[in-house]
C-alpha positions as CSV (number, residue, x, y, z in Angstrom):
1,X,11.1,-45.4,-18.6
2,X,9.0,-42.7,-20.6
3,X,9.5,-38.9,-19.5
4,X,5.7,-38.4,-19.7
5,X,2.5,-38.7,-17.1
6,X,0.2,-40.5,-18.0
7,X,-3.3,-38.5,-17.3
8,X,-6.3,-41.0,-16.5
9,X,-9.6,-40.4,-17.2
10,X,-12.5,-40.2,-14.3
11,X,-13.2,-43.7,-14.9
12,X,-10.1,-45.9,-14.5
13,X,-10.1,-49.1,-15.8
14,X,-6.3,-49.5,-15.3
15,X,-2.8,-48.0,-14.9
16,X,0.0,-47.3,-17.3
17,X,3.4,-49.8,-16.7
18,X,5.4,-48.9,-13.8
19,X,8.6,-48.7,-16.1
20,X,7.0,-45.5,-16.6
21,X,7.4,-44.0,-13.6
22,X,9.5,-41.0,-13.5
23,X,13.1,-41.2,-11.6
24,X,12.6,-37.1,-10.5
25,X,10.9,-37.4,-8.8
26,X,11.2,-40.9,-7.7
27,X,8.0,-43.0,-8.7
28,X,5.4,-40.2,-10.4
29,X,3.6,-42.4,-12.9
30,X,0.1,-41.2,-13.5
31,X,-2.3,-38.0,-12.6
32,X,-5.8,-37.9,-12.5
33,X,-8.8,-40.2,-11.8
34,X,-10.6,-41.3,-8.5
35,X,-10.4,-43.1,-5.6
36,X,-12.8,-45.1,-5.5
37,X,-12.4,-48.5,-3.6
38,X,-11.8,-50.8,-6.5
39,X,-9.6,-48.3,-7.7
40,X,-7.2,-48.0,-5.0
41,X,-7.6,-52.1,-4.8
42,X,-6.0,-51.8,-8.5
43,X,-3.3,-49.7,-7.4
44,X,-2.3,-51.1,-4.5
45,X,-2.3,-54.9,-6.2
46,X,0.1,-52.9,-8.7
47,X,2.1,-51.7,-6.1
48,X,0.9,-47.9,-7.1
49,X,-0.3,-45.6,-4.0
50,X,-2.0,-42.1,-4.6
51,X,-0.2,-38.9,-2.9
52,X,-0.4,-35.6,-2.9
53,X,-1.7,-32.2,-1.2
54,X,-5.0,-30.1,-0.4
55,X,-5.4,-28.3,-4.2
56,X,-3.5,-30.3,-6.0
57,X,-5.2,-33.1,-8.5
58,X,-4.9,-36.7,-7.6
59,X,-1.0,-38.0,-8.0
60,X,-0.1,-42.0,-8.3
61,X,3.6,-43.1,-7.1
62,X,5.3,-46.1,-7.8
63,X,9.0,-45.3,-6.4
64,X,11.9,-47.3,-7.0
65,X,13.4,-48.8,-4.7
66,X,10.8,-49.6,-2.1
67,X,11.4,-49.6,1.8
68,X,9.9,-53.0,3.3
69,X,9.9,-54.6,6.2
70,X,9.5,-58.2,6.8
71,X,6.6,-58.8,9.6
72,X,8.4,-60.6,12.9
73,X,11.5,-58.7,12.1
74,X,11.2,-55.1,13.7
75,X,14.3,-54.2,15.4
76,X,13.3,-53.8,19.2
77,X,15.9,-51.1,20.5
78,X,16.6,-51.7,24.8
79,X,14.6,-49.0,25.2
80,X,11.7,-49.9,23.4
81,X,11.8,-53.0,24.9
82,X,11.5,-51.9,28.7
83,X,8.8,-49.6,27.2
84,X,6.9,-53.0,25.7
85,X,7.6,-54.8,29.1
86,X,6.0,-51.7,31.5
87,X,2.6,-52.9,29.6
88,X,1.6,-49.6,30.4
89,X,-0.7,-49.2,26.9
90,X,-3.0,-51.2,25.8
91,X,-3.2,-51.7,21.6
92,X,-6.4,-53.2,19.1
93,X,-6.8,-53.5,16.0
94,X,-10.0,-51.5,14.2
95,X,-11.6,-50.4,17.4
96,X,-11.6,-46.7,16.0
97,X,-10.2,-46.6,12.2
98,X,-11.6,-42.7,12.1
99,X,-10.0,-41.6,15.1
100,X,-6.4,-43.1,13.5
101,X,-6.3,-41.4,10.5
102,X,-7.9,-38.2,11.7
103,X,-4.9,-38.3,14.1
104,X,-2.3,-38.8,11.6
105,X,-3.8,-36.0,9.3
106,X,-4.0,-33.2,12.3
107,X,-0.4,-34.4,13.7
108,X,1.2,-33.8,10.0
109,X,-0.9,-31.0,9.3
110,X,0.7,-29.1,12.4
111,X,4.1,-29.8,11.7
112,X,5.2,-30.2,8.2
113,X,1.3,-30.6,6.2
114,X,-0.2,-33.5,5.2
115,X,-1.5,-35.1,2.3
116,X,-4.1,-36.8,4.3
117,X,-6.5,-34.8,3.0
118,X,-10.4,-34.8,3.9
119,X,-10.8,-36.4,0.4
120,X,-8.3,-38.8,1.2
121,X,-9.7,-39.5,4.8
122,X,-12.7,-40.4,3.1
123,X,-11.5,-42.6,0.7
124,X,-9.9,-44.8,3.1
125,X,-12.6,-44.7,5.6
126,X,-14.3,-46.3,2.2
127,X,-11.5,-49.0,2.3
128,X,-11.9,-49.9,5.6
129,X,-15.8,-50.0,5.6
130,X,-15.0,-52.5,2.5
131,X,-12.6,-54.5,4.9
132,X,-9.0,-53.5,3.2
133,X,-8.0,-50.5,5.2
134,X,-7.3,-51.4,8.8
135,X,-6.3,-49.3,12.0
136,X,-3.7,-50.4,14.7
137,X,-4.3,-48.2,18.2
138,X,-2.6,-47.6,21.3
139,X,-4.7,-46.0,24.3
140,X,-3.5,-44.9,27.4
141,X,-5.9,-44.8,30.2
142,X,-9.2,-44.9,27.1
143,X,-7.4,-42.1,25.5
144,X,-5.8,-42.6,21.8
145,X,-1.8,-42.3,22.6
146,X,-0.5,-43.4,19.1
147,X,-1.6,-45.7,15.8
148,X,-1.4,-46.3,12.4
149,X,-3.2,-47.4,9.5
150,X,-2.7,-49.0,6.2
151,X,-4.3,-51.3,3.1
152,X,-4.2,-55.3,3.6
153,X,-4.1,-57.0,0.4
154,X,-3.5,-60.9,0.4
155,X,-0.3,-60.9,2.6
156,X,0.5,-57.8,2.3
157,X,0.1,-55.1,4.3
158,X,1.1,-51.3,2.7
159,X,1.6,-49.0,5.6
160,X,0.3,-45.8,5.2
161,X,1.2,-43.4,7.6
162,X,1.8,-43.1,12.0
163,X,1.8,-41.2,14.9
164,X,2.8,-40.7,18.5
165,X,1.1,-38.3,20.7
166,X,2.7,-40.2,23.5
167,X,6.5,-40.6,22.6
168,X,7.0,-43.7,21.1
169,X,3.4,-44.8,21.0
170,X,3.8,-45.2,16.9
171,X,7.3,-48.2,17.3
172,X,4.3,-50.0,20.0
173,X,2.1,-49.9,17.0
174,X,4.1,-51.1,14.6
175,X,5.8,-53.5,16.8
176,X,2.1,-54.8,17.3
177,X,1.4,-54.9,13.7
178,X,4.6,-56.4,12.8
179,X,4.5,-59.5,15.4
180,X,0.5,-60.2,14.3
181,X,1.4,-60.1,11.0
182,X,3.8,-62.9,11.5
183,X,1.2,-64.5,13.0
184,X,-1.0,-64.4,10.6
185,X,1.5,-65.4,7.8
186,X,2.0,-62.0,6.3
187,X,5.2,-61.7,4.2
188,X,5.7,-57.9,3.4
189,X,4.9,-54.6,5.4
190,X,5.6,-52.0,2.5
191,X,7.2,-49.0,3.8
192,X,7.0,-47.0,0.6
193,X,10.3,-45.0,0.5
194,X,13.3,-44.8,2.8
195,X,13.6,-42.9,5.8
196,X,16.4,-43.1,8.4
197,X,13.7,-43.4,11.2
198,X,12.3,-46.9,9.0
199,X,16.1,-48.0,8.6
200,X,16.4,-47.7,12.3
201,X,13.7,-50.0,12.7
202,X,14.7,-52.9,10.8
203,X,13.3,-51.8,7.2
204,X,15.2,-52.5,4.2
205,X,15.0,-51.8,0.0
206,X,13.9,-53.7,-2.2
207,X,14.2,-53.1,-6.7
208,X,11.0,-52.9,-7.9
209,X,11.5,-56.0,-9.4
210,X,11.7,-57.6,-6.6
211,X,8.6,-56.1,-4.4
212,X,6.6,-56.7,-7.8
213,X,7.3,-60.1,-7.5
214,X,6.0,-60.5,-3.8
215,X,2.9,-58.7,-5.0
216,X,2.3,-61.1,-8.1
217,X,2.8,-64.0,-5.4
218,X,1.0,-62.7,-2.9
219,X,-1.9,-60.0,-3.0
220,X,-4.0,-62.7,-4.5
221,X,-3.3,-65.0,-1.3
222,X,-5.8,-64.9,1.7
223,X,-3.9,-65.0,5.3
224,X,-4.4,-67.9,6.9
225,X,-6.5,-66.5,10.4
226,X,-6.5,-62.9,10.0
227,X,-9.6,-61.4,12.7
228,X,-8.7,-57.8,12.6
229,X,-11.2,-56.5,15.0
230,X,-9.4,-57.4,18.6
231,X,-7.0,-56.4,21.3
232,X,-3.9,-57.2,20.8
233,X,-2.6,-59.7,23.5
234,X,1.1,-58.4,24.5
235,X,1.8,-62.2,25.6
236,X,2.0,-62.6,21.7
237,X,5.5,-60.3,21.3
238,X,8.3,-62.6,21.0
């Protein structure tokens, strides 16, 4: 572990060993550079995300340990599953990518900020236009009621950040996400870091050992049928 950032120039061509990361706080390894497409490709491949707020320059975490969830797995409280059963939403997959993460910025920014900035919006708006960055929605009556996004990579999918404007509309899109991605043959949904809310639904830790290892295995792997583009059919949720 070194007790210095690394600072990368405006061109990356690559990022420094995660035993670098700092422990406080948990996972800074690098500042600087872009984020370009095939940049955050390399990051997210390295298990490296970039985060931080409006002003400040661009900062890359790798924490340790890592909150994952393993896709079929999501813990389905009673409640959420006389929610799933009503049937009373309907959920697709990249029918409205913008919408998603403009949602996610404006319900952080009015409650404790975000770090979804407008450059950050963007540059995954880039990703999805390049086919990594995907949206998960859930409508009510053709209004958008909750969602998510996140990066795909192999079969792996990094969640990125939720929300409800609907209560509980975010655990109906990630119960979507995390029953297609079984489907598909996904192995990991990264989580990032813990939170009791992600405990509560199933997620666990993993060293950064371990998570690098499911990355080495698998971000080079294609899933087997993954159309992302549909509606999700809820006869799928097991």
């Amino acid at each position: 572990m070194s007790d210095t950032i690394t600072l990368l120039p405006d061109h990356v061509t690559g990022f420094p060993p995660l035993e670098h990361a700092l422990k406080q706080p948990d996972g800074l390894l690098a500042i600087g550079g872009n984020l370009e497409v095939d940049t955050l490709i390399m990051a997210y491949q390295r298990g490296i995300f970039p985060w931080f707020n409006e002003g400040d320059p661009i900062l890359w975490w790798s924490p340790s340990p890592r909150m994952v969830l393993k896709p079929g797995e999501l813990y389905l409280s009673r409640s959420l599953r006389k929610l799933l059963r009503k049937r009373s939403y309907q959920v697709t997959f990249d029918y409205d990518f913008s919408a998603v993460i403009a949602a996610c910025a404006d319900t952080r920014r009015a409650s404790e900020g975000t770090w979804i900035t407008r450059e950050m919006i963007d540059a995954y708006t880039a990703l999805h236009d390049a086919g990594h960055a995907h949206s998960i929605e859930v409508w009510k009556e053709g209004m958008l009621a909750g969602g998510l996004y996140g990066v795909a990579q192999g079969r792996i999918f990094f969640a990125e950040s939720m929300f409800s404007i609907e209560s509980n509309t975010s655990k109906i899109a990630m119960t979507a996400l995390s029953e297609q991605l079984s489907a598909w043959n996904f192995e990991l949904i990264d989580c990032q870091v813990y939170s009791d809310h992600l405990d509560s639904l199933g997620a666990r830790l993993l060293s950064r050992t371990r998570f690098l290892d499911y990355l080495e295995h698998y971000c080079s792997q294609a899933p087997s049928c993954a159309n992302w583009k549909q509606e999700w059919q809820w006869n799928d949720l097991r």
